[in-house]
Backbone atoms as SQL, in Angstrom:
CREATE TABLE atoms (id INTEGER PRIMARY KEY, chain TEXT, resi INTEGER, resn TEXT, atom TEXT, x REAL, y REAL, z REAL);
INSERT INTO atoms VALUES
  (1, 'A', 1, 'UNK', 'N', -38.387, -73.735, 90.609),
  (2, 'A', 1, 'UNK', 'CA', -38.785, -72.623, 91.448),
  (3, 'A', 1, 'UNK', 'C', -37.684, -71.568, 91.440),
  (4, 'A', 2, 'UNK', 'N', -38.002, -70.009, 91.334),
  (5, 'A', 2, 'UNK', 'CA', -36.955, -69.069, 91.326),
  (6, 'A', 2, 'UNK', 'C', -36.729, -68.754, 92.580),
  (7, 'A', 3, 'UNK', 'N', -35.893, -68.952, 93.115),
  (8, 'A', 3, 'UNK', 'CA', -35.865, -68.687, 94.754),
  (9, 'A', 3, 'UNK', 'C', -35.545, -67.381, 94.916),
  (10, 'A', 4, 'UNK', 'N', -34.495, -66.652, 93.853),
  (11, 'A', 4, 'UNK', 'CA', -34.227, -64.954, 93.580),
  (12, 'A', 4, 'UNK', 'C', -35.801, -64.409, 94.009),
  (13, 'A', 5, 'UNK', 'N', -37.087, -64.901, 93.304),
  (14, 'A', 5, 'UNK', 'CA', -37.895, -64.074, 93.931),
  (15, 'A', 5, 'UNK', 'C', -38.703, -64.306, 94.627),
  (16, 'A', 6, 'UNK', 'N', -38.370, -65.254, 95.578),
  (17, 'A', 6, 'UNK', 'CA', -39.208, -66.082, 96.184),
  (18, 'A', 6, 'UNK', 'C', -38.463, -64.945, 97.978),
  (19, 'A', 7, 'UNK', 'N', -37.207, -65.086, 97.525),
  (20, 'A', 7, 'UNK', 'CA', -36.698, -64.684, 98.405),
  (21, 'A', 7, 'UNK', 'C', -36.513, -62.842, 98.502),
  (22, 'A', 8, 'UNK', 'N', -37.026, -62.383, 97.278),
  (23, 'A', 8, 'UNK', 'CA', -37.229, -60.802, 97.146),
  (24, 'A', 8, 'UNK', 'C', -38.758, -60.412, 97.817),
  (25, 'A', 9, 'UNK', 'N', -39.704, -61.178, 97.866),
  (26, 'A', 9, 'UNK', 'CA', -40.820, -61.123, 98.805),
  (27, 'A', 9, 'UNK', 'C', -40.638, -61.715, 99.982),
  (28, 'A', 10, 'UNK', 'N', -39.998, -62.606, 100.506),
  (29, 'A', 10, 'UNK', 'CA', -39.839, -63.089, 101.759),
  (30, 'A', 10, 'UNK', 'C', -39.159, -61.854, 102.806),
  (31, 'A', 11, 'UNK', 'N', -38.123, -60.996, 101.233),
  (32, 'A', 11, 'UNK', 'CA', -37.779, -59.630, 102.222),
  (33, 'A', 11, 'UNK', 'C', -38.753, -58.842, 103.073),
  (34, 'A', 12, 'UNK', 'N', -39.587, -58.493, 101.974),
  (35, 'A', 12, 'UNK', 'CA', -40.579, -57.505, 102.081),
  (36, 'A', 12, 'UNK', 'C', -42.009, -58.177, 102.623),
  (37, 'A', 13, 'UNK', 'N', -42.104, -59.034, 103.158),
  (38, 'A', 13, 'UNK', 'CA', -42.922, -59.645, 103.516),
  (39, 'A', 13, 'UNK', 'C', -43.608, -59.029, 104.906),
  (40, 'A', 14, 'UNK', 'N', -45.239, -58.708, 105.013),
  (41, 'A', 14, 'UNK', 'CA', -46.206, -57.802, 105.506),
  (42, 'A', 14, 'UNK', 'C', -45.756, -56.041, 105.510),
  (43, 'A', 15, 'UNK', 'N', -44.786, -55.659, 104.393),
  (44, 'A', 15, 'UNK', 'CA', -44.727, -54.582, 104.101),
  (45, 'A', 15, 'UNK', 'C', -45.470, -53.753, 103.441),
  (46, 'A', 16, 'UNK', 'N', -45.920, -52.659, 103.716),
  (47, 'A', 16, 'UNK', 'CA', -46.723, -51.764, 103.013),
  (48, 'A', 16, 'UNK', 'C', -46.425, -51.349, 101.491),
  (49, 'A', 17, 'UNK', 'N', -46.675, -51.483, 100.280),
  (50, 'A', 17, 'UNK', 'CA', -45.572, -50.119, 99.641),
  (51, 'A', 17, 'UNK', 'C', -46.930, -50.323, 98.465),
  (52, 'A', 18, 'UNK', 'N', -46.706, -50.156, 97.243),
  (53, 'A', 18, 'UNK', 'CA', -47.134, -49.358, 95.584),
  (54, 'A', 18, 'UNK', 'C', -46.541, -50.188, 95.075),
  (55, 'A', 19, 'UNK', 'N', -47.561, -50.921, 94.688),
  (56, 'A', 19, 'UNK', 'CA', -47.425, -51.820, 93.425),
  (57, 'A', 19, 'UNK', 'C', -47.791, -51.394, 91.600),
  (58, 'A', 20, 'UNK', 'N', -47.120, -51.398, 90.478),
  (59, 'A', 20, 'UNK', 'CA', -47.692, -51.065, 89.791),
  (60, 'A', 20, 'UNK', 'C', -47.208, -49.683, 89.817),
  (61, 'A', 21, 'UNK', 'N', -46.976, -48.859, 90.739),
  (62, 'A', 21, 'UNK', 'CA', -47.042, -47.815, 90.667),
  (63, 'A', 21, 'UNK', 'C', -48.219, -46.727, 91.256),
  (64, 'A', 22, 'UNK', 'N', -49.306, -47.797, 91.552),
  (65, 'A', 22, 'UNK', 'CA', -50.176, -47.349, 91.604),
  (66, 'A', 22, 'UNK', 'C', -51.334, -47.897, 92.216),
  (67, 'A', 23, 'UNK', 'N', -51.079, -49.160, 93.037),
  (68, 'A', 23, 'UNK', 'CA', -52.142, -49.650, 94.019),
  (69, 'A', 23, 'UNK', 'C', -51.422, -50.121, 94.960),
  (70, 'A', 24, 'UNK', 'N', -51.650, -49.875, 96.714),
  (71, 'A', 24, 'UNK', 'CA', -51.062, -49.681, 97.708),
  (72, 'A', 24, 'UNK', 'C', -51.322, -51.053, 98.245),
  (73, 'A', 25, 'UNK', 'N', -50.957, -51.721, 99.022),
  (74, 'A', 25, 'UNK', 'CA', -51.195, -53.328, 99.556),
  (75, 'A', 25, 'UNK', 'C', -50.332, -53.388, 100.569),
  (76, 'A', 26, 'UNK', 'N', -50.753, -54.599, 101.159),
  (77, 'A', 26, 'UNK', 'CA', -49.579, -55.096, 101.741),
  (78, 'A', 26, 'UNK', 'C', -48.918, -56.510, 101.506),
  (79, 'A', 27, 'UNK', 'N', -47.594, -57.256, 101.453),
  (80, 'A', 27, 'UNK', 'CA', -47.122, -57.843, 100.535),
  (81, 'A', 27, 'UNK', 'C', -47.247, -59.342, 101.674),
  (82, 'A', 28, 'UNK', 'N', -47.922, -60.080, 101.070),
  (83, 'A', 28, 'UNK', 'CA', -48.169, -61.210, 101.859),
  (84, 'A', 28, 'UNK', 'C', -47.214, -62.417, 101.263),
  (85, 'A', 29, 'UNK', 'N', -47.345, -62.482, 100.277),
  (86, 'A', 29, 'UNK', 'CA', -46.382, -63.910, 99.737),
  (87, 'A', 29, 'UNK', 'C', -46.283, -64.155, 98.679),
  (88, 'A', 30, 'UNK', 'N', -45.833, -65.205, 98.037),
  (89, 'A', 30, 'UNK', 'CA', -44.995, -65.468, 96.785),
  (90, 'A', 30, 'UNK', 'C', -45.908, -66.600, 95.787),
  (91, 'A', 31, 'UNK', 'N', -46.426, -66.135, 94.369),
  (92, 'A', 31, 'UNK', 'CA', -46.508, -67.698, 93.731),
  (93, 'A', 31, 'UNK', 'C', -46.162, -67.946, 92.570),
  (94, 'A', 32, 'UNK', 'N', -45.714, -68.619, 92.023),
  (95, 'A', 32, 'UNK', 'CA', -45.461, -68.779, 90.736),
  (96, 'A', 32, 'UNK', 'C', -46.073, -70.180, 89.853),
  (97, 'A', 33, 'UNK', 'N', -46.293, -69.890, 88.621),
  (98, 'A', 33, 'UNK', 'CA', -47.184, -70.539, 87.596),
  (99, 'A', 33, 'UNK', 'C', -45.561, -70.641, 86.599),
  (100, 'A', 34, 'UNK', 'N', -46.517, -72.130, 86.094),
  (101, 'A', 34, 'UNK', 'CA', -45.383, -72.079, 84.235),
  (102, 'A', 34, 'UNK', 'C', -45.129, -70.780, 83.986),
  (103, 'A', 35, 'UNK', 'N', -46.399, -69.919, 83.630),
  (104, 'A', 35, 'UNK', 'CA', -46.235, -68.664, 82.802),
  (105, 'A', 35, 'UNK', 'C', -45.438, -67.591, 83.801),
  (106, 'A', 36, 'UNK', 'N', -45.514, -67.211, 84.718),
  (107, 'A', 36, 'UNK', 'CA', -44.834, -65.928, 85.609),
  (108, 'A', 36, 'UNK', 'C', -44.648, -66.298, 86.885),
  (109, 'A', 37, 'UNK', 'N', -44.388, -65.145, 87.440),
  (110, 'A', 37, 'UNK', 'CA', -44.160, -65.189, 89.179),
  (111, 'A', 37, 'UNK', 'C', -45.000, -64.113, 89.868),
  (112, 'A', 38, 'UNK', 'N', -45.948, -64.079, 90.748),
  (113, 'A', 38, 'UNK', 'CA', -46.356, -63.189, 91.073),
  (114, 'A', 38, 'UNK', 'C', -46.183, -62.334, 92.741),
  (115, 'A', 39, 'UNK', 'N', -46.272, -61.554, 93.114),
  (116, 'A', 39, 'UNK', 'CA', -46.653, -61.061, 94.301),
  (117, 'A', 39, 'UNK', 'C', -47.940, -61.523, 94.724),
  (118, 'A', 40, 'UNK', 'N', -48.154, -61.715, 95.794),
  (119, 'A', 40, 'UNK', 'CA', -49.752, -62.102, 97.210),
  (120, 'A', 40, 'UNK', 'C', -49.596, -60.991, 97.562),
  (121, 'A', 41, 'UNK', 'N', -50.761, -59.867, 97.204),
  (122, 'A', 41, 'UNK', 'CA', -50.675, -58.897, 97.493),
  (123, 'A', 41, 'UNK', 'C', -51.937, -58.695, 98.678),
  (124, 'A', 42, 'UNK', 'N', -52.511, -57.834, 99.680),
  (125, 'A', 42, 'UNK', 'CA', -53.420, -57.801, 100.656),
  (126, 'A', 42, 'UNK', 'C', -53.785, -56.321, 99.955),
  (127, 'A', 43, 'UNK', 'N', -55.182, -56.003, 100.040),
  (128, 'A', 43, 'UNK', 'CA', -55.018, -54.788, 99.120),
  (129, 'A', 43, 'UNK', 'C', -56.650, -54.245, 100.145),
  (130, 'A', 44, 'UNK', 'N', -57.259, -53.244, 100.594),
  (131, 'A', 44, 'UNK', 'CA', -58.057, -52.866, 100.627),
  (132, 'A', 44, 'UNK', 'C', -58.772, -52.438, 99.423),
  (133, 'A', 45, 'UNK', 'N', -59.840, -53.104, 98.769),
  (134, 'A', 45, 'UNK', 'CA', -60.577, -52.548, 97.660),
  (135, 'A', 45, 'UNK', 'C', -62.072, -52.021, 97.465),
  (136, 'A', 46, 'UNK', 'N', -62.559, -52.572, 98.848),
  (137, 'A', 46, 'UNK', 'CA', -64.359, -52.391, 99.033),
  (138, 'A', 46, 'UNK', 'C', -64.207, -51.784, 100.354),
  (139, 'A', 47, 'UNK', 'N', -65.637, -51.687, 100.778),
  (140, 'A', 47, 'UNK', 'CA', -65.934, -51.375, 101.938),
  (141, 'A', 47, 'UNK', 'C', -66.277, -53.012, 102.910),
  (142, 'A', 48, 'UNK', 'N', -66.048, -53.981, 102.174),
  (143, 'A', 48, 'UNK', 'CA', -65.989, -55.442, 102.689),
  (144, 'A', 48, 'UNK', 'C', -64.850, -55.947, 103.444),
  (145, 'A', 49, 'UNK', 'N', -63.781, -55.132, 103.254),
  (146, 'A', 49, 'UNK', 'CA', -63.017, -55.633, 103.876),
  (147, 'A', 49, 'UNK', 'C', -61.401, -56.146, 103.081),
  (148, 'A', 50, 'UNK', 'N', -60.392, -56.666, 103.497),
  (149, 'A', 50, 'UNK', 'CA', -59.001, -56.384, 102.743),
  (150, 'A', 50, 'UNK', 'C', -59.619, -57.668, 101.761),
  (151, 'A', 51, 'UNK', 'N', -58.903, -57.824, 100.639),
  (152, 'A', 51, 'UNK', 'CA', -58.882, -58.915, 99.509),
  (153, 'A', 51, 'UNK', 'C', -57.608, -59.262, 99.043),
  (154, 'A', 52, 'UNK', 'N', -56.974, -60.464, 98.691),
  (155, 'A', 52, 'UNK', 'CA', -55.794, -60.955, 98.385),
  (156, 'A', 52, 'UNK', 'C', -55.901, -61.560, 96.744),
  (157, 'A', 53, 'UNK', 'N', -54.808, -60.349, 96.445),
  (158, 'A', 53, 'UNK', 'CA', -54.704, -60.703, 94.710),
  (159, 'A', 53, 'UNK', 'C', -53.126, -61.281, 94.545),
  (160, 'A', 54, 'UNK', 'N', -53.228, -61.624, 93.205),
  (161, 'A', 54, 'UNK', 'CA', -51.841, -62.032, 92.395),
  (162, 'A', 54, 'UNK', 'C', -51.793, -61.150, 91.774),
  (163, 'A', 55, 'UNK', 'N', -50.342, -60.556, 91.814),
  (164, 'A', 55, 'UNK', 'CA', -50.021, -59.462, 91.107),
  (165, 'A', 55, 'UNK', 'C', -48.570, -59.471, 89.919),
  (166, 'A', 56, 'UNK', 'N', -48.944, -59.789, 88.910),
  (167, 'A', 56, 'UNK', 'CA', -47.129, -59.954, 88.425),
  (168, 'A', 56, 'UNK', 'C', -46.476, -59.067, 88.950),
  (169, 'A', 57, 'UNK', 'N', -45.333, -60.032, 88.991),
  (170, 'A', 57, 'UNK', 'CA', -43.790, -59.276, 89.470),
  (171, 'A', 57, 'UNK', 'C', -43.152, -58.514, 88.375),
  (172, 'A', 58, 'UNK', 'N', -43.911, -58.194, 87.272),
  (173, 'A', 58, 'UNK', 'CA', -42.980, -57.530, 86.337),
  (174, 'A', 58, 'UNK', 'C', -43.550, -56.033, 86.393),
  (175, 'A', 59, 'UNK', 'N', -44.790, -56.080, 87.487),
  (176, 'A', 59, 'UNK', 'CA', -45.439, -54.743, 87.385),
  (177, 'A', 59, 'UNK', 'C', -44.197, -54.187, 89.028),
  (178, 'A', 60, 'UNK', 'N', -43.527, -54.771, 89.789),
  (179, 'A', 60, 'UNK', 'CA', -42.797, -54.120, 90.438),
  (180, 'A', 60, 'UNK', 'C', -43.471, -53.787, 92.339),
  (181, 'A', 61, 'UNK', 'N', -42.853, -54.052, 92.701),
  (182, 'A', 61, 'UNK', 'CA', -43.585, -53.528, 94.360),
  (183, 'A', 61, 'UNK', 'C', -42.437, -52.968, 95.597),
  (184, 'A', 62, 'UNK', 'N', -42.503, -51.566, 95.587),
  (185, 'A', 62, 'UNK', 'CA', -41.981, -50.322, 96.525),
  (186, 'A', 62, 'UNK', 'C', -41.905, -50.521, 97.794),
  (187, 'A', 63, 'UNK', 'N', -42.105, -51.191, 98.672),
  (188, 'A', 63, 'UNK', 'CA', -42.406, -51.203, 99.961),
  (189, 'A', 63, 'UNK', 'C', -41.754, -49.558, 100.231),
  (190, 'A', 64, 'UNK', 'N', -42.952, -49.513, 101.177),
  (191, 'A', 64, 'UNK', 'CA', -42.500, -48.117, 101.803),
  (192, 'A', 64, 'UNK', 'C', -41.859, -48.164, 103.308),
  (193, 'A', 65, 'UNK', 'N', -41.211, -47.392, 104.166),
  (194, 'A', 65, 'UNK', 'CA', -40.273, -47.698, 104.942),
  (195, 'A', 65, 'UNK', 'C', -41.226, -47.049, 106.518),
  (196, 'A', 66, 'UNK', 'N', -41.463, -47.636, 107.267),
  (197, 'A', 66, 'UNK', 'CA', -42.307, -47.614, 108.622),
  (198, 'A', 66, 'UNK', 'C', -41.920, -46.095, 109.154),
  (199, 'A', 67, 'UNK', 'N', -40.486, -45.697, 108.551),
  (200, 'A', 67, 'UNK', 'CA', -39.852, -44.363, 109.143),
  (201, 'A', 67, 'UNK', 'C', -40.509, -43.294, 108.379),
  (202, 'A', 68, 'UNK', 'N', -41.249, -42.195, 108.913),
  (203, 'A', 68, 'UNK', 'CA', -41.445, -41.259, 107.631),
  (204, 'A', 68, 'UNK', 'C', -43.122, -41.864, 107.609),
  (205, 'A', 69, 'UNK', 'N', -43.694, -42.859, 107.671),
  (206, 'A', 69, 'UNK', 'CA', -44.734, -43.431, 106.742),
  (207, 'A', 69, 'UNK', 'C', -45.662, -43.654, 108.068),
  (208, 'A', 70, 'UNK', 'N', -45.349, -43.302, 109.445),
  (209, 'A', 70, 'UNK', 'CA', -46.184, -43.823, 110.297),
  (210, 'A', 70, 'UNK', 'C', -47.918, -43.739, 110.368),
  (211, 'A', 71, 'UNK', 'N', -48.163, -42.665, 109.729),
  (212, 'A', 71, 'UNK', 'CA', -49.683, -42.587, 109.367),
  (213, 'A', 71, 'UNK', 'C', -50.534, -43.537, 108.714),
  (214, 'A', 72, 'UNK', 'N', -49.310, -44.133, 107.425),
  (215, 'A', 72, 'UNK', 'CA', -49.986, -45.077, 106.503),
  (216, 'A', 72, 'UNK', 'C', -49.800, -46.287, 107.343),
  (217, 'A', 73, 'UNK', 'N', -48.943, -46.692, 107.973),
  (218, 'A', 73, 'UNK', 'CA', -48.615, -48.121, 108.527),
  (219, 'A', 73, 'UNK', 'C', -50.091, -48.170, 109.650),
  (220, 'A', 74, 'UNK', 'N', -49.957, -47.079, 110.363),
  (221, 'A', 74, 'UNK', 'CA', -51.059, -47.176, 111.609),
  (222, 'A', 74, 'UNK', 'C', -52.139, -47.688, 110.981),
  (223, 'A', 75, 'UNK', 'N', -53.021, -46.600, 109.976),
  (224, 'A', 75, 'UNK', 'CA', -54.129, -47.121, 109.249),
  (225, 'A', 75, 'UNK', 'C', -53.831, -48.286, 108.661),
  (226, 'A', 76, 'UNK', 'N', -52.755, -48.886, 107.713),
  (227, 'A', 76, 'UNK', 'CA', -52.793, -50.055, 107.249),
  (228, 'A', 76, 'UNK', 'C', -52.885, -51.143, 108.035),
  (229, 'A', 77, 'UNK', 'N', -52.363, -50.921, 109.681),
  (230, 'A', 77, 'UNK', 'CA', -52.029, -52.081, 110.775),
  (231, 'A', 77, 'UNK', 'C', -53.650, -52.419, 110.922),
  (232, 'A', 78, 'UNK', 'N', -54.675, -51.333, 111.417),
  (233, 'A', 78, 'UNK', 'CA', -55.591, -51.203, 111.566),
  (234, 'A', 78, 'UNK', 'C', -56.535, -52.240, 110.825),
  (235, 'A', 79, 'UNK', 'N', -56.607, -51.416, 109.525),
  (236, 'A', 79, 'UNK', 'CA', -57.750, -51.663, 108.264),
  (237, 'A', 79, 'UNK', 'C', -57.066, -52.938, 107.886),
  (238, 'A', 80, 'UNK', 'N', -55.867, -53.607, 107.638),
  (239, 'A', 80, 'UNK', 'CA', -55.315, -55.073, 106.462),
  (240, 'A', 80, 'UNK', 'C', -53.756, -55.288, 107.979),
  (241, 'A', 81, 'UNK', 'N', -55.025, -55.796, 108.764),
  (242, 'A', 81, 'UNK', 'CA', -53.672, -56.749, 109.712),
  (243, 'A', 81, 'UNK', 'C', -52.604, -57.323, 108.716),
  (244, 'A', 82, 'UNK', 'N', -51.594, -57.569, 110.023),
  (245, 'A', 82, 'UNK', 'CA', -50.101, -58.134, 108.978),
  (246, 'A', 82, 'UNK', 'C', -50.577, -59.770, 109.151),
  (247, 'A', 83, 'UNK', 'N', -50.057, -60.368, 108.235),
  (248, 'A', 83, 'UNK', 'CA', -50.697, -61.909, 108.078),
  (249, 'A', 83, 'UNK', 'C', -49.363, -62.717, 108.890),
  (250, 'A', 84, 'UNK', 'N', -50.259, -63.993, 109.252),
  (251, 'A', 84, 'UNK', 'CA', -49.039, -64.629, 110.533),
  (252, 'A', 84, 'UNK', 'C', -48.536, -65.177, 109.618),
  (253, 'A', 85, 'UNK', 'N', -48.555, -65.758, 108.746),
  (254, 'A', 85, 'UNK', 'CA', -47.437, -66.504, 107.964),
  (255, 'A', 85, 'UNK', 'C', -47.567, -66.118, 106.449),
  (256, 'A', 86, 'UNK', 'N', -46.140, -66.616, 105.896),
  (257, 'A', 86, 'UNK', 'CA', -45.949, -66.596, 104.708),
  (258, 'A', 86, 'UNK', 'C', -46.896, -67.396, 103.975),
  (259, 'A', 87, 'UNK', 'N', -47.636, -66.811, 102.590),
  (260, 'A', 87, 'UNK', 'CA', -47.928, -67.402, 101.734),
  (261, 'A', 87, 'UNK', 'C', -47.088, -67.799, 100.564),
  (262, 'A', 88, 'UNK', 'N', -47.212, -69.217, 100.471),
  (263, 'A', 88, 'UNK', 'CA', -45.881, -69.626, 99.422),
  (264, 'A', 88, 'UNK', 'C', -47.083, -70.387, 98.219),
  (265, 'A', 89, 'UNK', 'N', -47.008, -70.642, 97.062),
  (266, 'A', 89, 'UNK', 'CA', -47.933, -71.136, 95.996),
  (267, 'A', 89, 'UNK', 'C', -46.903, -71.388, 95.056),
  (268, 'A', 90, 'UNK', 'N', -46.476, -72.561, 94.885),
  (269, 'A', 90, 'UNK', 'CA', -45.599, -72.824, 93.344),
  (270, 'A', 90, 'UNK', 'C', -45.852, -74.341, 93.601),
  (271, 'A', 91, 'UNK', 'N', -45.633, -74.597, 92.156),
  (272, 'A', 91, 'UNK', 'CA', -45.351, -76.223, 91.913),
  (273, 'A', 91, 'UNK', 'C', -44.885, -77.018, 92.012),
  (274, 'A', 92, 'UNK', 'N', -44.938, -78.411, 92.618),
  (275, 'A', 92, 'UNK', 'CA', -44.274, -79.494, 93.421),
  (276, 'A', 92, 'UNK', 'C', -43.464, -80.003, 92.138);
């Protein structure tokens, strides 16, 4: 288990930011496979309601900072509640 990024999402953990560059979420938890490591990302994508993807960590994730950003946090608090606990997913 890489704990370096286990513990780089545990930072940022129910933070808002841009993943990719280019899809907004909020950062729920950590998993990793043989092949990669990914972000648990919370993402609004339908009109159904928030959805939780895996996102590689090599595509990168911004968290944005609550200061400056209060518009997006309000709507995000709103629309993709912050999750009560960490999601952790790796292999025993």
């Amino acid at each position: 288990m890489n704990g370096d990024f286990e513990k780089e999402c545990r930072d940022s953990f129910n933070k808002v930011g841009i993943y990719g560059g280019i899809i907004l979420g909020r950062l729920v938890g950590y998993c990793e496979t043989e092949e990669d490591c990914y972000f648990i990302i919370k993402e609004w994508t339908s009109y159904e309601g928030p959805e939780t993807h895996r996102c590689s960590m090599v595509g990168g994730f911004d968290p944005l900072p609550r200061e400056g950003f209060e518009y997006t946090y309000r709507n995000w608090d709103r629309m993709v509640p912050e999750a009560e606990e960490f999601i952790l997913e790796v292999p025993l």
